[in-house]
N, C-alpha and C positions, 0 to 999 in steps of 0.2 A: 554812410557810404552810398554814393550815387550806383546806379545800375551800370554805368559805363565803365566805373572803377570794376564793378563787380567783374565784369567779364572779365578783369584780366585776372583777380582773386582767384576768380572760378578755373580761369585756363582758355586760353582760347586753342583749337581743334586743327589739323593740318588736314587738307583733301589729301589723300597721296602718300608719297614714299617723300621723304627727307627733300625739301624745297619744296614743298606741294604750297597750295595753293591754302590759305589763313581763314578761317571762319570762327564765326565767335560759337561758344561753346554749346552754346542753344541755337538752332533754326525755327525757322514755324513754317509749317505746313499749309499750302495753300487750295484744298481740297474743297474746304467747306464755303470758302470765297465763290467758287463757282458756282451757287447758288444750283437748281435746280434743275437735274437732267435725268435721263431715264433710258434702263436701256429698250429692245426691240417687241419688248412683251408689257411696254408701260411700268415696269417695276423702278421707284425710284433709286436714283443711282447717287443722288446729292445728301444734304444733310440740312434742306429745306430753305425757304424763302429766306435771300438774304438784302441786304441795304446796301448798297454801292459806293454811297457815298459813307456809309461806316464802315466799310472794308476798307477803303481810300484811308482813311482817319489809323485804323488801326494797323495797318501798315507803315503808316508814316511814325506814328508812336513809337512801333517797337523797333523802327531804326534808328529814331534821338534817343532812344533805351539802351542803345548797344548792340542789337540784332543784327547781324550781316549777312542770312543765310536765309535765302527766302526760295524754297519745292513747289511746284507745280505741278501740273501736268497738262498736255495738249487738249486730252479728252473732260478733263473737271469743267463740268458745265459745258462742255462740248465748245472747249475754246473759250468761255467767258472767263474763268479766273487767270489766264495769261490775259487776258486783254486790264482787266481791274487791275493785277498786278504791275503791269506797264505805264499802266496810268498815275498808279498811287507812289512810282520809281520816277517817272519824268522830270528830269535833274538831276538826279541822284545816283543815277544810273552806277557808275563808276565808286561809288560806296558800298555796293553789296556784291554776294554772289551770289549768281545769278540760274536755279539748277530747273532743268523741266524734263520730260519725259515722251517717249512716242512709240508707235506699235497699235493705235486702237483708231478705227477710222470712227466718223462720227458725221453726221446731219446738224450744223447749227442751227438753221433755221428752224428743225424741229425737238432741238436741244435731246437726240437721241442718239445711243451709240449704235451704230452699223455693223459692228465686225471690228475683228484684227487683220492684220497687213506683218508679218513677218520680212515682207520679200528685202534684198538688199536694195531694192530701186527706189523703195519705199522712203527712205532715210531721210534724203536730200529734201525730198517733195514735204515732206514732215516736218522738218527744221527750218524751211523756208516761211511754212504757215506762223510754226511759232516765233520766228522771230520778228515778225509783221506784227501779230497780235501784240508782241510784248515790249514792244518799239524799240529793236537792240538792234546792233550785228555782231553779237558774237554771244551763244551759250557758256556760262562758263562750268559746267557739268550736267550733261547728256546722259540722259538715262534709259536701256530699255525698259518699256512697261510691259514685256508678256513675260511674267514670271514664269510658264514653261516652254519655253522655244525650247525645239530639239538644239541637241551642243553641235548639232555641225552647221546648223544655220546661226548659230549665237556665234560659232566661230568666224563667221563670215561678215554678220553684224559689225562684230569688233574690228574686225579690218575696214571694212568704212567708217567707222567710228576714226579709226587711226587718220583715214585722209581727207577727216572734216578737221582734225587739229592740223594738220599738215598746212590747211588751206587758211586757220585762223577764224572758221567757224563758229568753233568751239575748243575747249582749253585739257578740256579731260572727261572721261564719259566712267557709264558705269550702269550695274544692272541692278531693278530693281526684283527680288525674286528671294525665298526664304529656302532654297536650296543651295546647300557648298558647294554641292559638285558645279551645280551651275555656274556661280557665283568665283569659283574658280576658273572656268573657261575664259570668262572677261578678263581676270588679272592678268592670263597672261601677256595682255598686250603692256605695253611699256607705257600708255598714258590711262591706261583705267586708274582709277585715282578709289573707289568705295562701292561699295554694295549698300540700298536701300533694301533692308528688311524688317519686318516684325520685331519687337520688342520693350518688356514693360516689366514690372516690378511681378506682374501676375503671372509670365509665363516667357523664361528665360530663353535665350538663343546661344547655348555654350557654343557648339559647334561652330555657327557663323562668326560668333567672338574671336572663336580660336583662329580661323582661318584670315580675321583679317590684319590680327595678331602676324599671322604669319608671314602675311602679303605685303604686308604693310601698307589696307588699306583702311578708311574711315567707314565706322559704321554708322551707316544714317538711319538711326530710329524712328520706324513707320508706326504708328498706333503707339507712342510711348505713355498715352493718357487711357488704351482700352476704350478707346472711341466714345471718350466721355465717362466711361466707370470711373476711372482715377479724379475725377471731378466732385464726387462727395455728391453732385447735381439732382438725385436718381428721381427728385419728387418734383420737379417743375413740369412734366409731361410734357415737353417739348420732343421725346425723342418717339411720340405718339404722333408726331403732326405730321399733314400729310406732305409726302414729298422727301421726307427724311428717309434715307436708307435703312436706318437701327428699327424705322415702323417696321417695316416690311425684309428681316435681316435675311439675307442669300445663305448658303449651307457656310459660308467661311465666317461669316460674323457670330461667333461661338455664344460672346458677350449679354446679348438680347435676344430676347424672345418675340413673339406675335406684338406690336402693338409698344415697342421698342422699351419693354417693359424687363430689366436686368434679371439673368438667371440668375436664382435660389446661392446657386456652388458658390459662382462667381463672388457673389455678395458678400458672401462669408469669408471668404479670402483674403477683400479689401478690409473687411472688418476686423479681421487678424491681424491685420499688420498697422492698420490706421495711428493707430498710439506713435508707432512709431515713425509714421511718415508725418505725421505732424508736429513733430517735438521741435524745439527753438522755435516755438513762431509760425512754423511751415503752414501754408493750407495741405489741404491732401496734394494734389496737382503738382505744388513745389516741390512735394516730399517724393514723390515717384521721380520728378525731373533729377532731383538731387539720387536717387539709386541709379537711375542710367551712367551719371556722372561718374558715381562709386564705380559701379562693375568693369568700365573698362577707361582709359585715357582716348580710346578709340571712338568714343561713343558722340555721335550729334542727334539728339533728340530734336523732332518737329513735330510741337504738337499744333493739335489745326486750331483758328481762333475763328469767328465774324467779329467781336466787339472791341474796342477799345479797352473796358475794362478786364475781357479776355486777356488781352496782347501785355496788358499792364501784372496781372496775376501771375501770365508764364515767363515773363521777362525779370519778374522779383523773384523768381528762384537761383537766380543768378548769384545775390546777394548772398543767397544761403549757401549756397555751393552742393558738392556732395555729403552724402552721407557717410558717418563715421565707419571703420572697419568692425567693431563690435556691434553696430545696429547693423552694417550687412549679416553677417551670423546671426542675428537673433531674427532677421527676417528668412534666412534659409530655414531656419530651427521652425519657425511658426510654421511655416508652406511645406513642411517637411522635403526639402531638396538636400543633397547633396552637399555637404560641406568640405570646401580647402581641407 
C-alpha cells in the first residue's frame, strides 16, 4: 500500500461542521522549519539550526505522500517558516491546506519575539504579513495564537475573523489555546471550523475532545510526539544544542529538563506503553500518531519534522492507521487513566 492509498485507509479529517473543508488525516507542523529565534531575554524559542533547502525537500515529500495539512505560525522563526513554507508550496499551492496563526509581534531582522498584540486592528496588518511571506491570497484556516486572551477580546477577535471570510481572505479560522471555555468562545461564530490544542498519547485532552465532539469542530494536535519524547530519539543530544527550546525548556515544557535532557516520570511512561505503540511494525512516533487517530474521528495530529526522512517516518503512519480498541484500554490501564 502506497501512503496516498493509506490516507484514505486511515480516513481523511473534515475542518468544520458537515461540508467543512477535507484534510488528510495527518498534518505536519511547521514550528521547527523556522529555524532559529528567541524571545526578548535571548532564550531560544526554535528547535535549532535548520537546512532550507531540506525543509524545501521535506515538505515537498510529505505532499507526493498524501499530506495536505501544512500549521505554521507568523511568529516560528519570526516569519521565516511561512516564508520556507511558501517556497517549498510554489505550484502547488491549491493542493494543500493552508493553516497559520497570529497574535505575537516579532523583530525579523533580529529573529526575536517583541510582544503580543491582542488588539482587533491588529488582525488585518497580520494576515497581510503572512500572506506575503507565504506567497498566497487567501488563508485557508486562521488561527489565534494567544492562548489566554480574555473572552471578550476573543470575542471580538472572532468577529474579524468572520469579515476576513466574508472578504475571501481567509476560509475558516480558529483558536489555538488548551482551554474549553476558551476554545468555546470561538465556536460560536458560524465559520470557526477547530481548536489547536495539546495532545498525545502521554497526557490526554478529554474535555477539549469532548467539546469539539460537540461543536463539531476538528481537533488539531499541537505536541502529538511530546516535542520529540514520542521519537524513541532521547540519546542523540541534539535537544542539548544550542538554540533548541527543549535545552533551555520555559515552565510549560513539562517534558525536559536543563540541557533538553527528558524527565525521569516522563520516561517511564513512554516506556510503559512502548510495547504497545510499536506493535505491527510501528516505530514509536507511528504508534502515538496511530493513538491520536484511536481516540477521536476528530483528531489532526501535526507533528513538527526538519528532514526528509522525518517527513517520510510520520507520513508511514498513515499506513498503519489507528490503534486497536483493546490496545486503547491497555494503554489507559498502564497510564492508570480512566477507562470507558
Amino acid at each position: 500500500m502506497d501512503a496516498t492509498d493509506a490516507v484514505r485507509t486511515t480516513g481523511a479529517r473534515t475542518l468544520g461542521r458537515a461540508g467543512g473543508i477535507e484534510v488528510s488525516a495527518l498534518g505536519f507542523g511547521c514550528w521547527a522549519i523556522g529555524g532559529e529565534w528567541q524571545d526578548g531575554e535571548g532564550n531560544p524559542l526554535g528547535w535549532g539550526a535548520v537546512d532550507d533547502d531540506e525543509s524545501v525537500a521535506a515538505v515537498r515529500r510529505a505532499l507526493d505522500l498524501g499530506v495536505t495539512f501544512f500549521d505554521t505560525a507568523d511568529t516560528y522563526g519570526a516569519g521565516h517558516s511561512e516564508r520556507v513554507l511558501g517556497r517549498a508550496l510554489a505550484g502547488r499551492r491549491d493542493e494543500v491546506v493552508l493553516a497559520t496563526k497570529w497574535g505575537n509581534r516579532f523583530d525579523a531582522a533580529t529573529r526575536t519575539l517583541t510582544g503580543s498584540d491582542a488588539d482587533p486592528g491588529y488582525v488585518r496588518r497580520a494576515l497581510t504579513g503572512s500572506l506575503t511571506r507565504l506567497g498566497t491570497d487567501r488563508v485557508d484556516l486562521y488561527q489565534l495564537h494567544l492562548s489566554d486572551a480574555p473572552l471578550d477580546v476573543a470575542a471580538e477577535l472572532r468577529d474579524v475573523c468572520e469579515e476576513l471570510v466574508a472578504e475571501g481572505l481567509i476560509r475558516v479560522y480558529a483558536w489555538s489555546t488548551d482551554d474549553p471555555e476558551r476554545a468555546a468562545v470561538f465556536a460560536e461564530g458560524p465559520h470557526c471550523a477547530a481548536v489547536q490544542h495539546a495532545c498525545n498519547v502521554l497526557e490526554d485532552a478529554p474535555a477539549m475532545l469532548a467539546l469539539c465532539e460537540e461543536r463539531g469542530l476538528a481537533s488539531i494536535n499541537r505536541s502529538p510526539l511530546a516535542m520529540g519524547l514520542l521519537t524513541g530519539k532521547h540519546g542523540s543530544g541534539s535537544r542539548g544544542a544550542a538554540g533548541d527550546i527543549r535545552a533551555m525548556p520555559p515552565s510549560w515544557l513539562r517534558w525536559f529538563g536543563a540541557g533538553g535532557v527528558p524527565e525521569p516520570q516522563w520516561l517511564e511512561r513512554v516506556d510503559a506503553v512502548r510495547d504497545i505503540l510499536t506493535s505491527g511494525g510501528r516505530t514509536l512516533a507511528q504508534g502515538a500518531l496511530g493513538w491520536l487517530w484511536a481516540r477521536s474521528a476528530r483528531t489532526v495530529p501535526i507533528p513538527g519534522f526538519r528532514t526528509v526522512a522525518q517527513a517520510e517516518e510520520n507520513a508511514g503512519a498513515l499506513e498503519h492507521g489507528p490503534l486497536r480498541p483493546e490496545q486503547m484500554d491497555e494503554i489507559d490501564r498502564l497510564l492508570s487513566r480512566p477507562q470507558d
